[in-house]
C-alpha positions in Angstrom: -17.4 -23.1 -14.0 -14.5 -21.3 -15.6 -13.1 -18.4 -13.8 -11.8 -14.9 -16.2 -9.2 -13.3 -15.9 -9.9 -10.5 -18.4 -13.3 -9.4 -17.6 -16.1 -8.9 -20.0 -19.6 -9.6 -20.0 -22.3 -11.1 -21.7 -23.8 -8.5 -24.9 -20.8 -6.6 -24.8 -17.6 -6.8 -26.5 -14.4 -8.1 -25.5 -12.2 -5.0 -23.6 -9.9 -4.8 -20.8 -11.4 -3.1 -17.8 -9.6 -1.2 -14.8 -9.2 -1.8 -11.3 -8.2 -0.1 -8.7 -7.1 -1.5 -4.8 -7.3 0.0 -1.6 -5.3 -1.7 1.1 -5.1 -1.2 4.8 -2.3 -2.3 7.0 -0.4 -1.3 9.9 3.3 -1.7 11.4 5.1 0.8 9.4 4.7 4.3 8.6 3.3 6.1 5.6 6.6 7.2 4.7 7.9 3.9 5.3 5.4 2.3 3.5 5.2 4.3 0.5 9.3 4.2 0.1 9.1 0.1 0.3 6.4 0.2 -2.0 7.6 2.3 -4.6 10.8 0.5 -4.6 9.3 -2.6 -5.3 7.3 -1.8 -8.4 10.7 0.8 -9.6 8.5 3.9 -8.8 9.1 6.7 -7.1 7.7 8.3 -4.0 7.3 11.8 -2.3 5.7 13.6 0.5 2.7 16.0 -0.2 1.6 16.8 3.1 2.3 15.6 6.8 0.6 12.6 7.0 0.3 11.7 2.9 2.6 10.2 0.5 2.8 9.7 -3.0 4.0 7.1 -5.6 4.6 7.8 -9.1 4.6 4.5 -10.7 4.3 3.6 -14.2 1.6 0.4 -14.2 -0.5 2.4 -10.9 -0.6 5.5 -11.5 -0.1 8.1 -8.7 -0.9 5.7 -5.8 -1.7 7.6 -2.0 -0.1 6.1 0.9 -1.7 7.8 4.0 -3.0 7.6 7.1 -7.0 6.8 7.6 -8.5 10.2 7.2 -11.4 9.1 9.5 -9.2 9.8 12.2 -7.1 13.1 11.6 -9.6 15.1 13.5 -8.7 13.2 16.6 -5.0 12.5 16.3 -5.0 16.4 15.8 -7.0 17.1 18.6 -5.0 14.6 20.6 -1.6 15.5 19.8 1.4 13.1 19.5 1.4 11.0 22.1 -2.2 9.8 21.1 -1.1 9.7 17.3 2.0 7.0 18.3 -0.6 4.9 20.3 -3.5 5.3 17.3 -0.9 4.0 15.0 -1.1 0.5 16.4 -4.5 0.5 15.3 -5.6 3.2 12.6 -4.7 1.8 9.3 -2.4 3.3 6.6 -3.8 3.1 3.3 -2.7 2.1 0.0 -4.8 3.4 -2.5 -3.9 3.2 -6.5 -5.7 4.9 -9.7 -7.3 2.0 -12.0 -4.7 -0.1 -13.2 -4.9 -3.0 -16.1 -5.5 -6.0 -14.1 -2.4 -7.8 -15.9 -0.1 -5.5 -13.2 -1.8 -7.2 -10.2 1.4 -9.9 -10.0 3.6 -6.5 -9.7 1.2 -5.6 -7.0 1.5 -8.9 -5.2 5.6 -7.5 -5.7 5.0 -4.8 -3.5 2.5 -6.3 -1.0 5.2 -8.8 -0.4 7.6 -6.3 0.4 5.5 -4.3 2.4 5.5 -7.5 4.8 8.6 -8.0 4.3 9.3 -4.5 6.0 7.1 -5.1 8.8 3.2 -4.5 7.4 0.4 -6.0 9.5 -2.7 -7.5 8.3 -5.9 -8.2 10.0 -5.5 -11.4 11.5 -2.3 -9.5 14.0 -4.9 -8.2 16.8 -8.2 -8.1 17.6 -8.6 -4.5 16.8 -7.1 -4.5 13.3 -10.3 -4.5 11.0 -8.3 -3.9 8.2 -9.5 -4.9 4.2 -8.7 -5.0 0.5 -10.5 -3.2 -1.5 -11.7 -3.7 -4.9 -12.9 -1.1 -7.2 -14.1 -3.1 -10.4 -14.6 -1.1 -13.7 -18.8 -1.7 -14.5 -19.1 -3.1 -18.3 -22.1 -1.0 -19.0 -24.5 1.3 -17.4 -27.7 -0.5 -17.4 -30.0 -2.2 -15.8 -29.6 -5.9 -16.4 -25.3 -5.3 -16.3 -25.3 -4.3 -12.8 -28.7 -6.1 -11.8 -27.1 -9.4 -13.1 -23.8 -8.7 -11.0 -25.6 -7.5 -8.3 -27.8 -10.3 -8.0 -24.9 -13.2 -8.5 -23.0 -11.4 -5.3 -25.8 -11.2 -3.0 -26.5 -15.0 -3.8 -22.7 -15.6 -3.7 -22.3 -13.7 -0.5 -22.6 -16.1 2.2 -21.0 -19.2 0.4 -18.0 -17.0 0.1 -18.1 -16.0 4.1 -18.4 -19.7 4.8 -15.1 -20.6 2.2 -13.0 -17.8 3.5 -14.5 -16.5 7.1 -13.3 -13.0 7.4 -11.3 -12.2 11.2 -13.3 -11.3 13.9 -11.4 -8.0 14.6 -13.7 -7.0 11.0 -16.9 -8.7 11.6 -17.8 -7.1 14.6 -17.2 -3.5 13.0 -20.0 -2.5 11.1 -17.9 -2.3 7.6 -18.7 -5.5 6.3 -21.9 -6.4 7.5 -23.8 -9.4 4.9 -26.5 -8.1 2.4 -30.1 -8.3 4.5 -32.2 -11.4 3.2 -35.2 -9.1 2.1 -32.5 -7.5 -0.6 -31.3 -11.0 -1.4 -35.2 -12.8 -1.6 -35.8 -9.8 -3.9 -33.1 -10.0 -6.0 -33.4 -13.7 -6.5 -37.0 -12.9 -7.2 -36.3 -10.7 -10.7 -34.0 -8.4 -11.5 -35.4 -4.8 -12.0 -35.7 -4.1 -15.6 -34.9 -0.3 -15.0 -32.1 1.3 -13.4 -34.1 3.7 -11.7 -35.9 0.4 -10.2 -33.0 -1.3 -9.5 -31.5 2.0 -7.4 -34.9 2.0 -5.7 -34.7 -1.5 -4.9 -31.4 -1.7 -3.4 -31.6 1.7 -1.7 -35.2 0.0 0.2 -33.0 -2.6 1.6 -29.3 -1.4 1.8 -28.8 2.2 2.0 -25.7 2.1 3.6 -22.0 1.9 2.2 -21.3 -0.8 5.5 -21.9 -4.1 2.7 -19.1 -6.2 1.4 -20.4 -5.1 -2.0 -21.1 -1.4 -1.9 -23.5 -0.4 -4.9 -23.6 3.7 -3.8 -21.1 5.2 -5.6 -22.2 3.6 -9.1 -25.5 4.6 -8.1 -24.5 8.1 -7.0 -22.7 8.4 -10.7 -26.4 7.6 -12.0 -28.9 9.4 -10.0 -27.2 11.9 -7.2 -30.0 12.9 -5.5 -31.9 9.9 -4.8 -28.6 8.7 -3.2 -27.8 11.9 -1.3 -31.7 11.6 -0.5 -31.3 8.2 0.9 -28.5 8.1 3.1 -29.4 11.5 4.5 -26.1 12.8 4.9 -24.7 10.0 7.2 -22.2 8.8 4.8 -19.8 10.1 2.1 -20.1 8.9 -1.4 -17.9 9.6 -3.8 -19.4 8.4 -7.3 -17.6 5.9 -9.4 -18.1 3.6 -12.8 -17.0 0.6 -10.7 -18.3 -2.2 -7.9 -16.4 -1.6 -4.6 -16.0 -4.7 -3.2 -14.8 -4.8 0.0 -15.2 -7.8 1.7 -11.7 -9.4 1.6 -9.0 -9.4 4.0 -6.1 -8.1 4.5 -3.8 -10.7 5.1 -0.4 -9.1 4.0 1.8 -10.9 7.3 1.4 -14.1 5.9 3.5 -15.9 3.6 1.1 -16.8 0.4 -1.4 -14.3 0.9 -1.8 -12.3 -2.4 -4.5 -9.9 -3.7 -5.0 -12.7 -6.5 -7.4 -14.8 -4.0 -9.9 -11.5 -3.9 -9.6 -11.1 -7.6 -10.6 -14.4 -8.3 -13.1 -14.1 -5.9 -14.9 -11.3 -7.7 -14.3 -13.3 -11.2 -16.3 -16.1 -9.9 -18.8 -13.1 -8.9 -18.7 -12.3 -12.7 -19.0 -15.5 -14.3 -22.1 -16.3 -12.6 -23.6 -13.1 -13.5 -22.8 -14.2 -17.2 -24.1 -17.5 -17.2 -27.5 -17.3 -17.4 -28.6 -20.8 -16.7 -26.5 -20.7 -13.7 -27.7 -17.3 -12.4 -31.2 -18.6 -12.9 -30.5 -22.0 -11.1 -29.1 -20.0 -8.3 -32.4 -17.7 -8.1 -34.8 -20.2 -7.9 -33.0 -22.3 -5.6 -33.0 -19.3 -3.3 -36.7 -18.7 -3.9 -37.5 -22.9 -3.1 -35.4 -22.3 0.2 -36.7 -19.5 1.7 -39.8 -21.1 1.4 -38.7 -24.0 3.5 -39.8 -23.9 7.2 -36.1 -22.3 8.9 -35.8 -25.4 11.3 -35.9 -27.4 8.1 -33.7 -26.2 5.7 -29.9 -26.3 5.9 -27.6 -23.3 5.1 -27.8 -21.2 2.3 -24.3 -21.4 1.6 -24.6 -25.4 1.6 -27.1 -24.8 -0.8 -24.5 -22.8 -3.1 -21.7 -25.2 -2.6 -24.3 -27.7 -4.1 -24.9 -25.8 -7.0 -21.8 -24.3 -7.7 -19.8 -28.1 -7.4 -22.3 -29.9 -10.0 -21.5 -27.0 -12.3 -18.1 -27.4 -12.3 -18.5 -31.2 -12.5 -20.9 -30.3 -15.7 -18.0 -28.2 -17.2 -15.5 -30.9 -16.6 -17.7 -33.3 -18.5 
């Protein structure tokens, strides 16, 4: 199975499409960060306000370097002594507008200086829960687009937990947590051919934004007030063209990690959603499995692996 670069899908024409990246890391400030940052990729940065930076750069636009806003309330309320010891663990965030993913080796510029200066990733303590982000420009609005893509992840999901485990310090926050199997035995089972039916469906099983694909702000963009109406207020959703995936982590202290691994993570993500044969071999494989008695059946992500290696070997051919 060939992996893209560029991404475009199946029924639609050939066009670049934006991303954008959030990443979390501790060991240096936001001031620091944003100055190594900005340096890196020949921006320029600036303070707006005390705990938020800015960096004007030409391939990211205006990227926010800040301090998790989760926790202002209580570093506020707690004063600065609490603030120095939060800092250890409350990430800073990098955040950038969508970008042309052709700029993610200048990106992989910065990260690299960013541990050069002293960032921390995920894998430094047991409390530091920290991710990459992706936000991944939709091809289209419809129905079998995002059905397809949301289908080929949840299938995809566990095989790429197994390859690449994420740290502990993540999986025991709520963040993260895998798609339930009812969304996954439904999806496998046929793909809504409405959007309204798809948001129903996936809103039935995973109304939350704590999945390492998070559907809620595409489906905000399309139909606020079943959203709103769904996650009762619990949550904040900001609606957006584009799949936030958010499973990967951040890695950014060691030497070779780069953002590229999640990226081509989320192509393989897309290619299976395009290939139709695949996608469907995938489905019904899910659909003969869960159907096996659980004390007889071997992992799903073995299952996958299967699949997914005997395509490849086809493609080779």
């Amino acid at each position: 199975m060939t992996q893209k670069n560029e991404q475009t899908d199946a029924g639609t024409s050939a066009r670049t499409r934006h991303i954008g990246l959030e990443l979390e890391f501790a060991g240096l400030t936001e001031a620091e960060a944003a100055l190594v940052f900005a340096d890196a990729v020949d921006g320029t940065a600036r303070q707006s306000d005390a705990r938020r930076w800015v960096c004007e750069t030409k391939e990211f636009g205006a990227c926010e370097v800040y301090l998790d806003t989760r926790f202002d309330d209580k570093i506020a309320e707690l004063g600065e002594a609490a603030e120095h010891l939060m800092r250890e663990v409350v990430p800073v965030e990098l955040v950038t507008e969508p970008f042309d993913p052709r700029h993610l080796p200048l990106f992989n510029d910065g990260t690299a200086a960013l541990r050069d200066a002293g960032a921390i990733g995920s894998r430094d303590g047991i409390l530091l829960g920290f991710g990459l982000h992706l936000n991944v420009e939709i091809a289209e609005e419809t129905a079998d687009h995002l059905g397809r893509v949301l289908t080929s992840y949840a299938l995809l999901e566990e095989h790429f937990r197994a390859k690449d485990p994420i740290d502990v310090s993540r999986r025991v926050l709520p963040f993260v947590q895998p798609y339930p199997d009812s969304l996954v035995d439904a999806l496998a089972g046929g793909v809504p051919d409405t959007l309204d039916a798809l948001i129903d469906l996936y809103l039935d099983h995973a109304p939350t934004r704590d999945h390492g694909l998070d559907m809620l702000p595409i489906f905000k963009g399309i139909d606020e007030d079943k959203v709103n109406d769904a996650v009762h207020g619990l949550t904040a959703v900001k609606p957006r063209p584009a799949y936030h995936f958010r499973l990967p982590d951040c890695r950014i202290d060691e030497d070779g990690w780069s953002v590229m691994a999640a990226w081509d993570c989320w192509n393989t993500v897309e290619a299976v959603a395009s290939d139709a044969p695949l996608l469907t071999a995938l489905r019904k494989a899910r659909g003969d499995w869960t159907g096996l008695p659980k004390l007889g059946r071997k992992p799903w992500h073995k299952e996958v692996a299967t699949i997914l290696d005997t395509t490849s070997e086809r493609d080779v051919s």
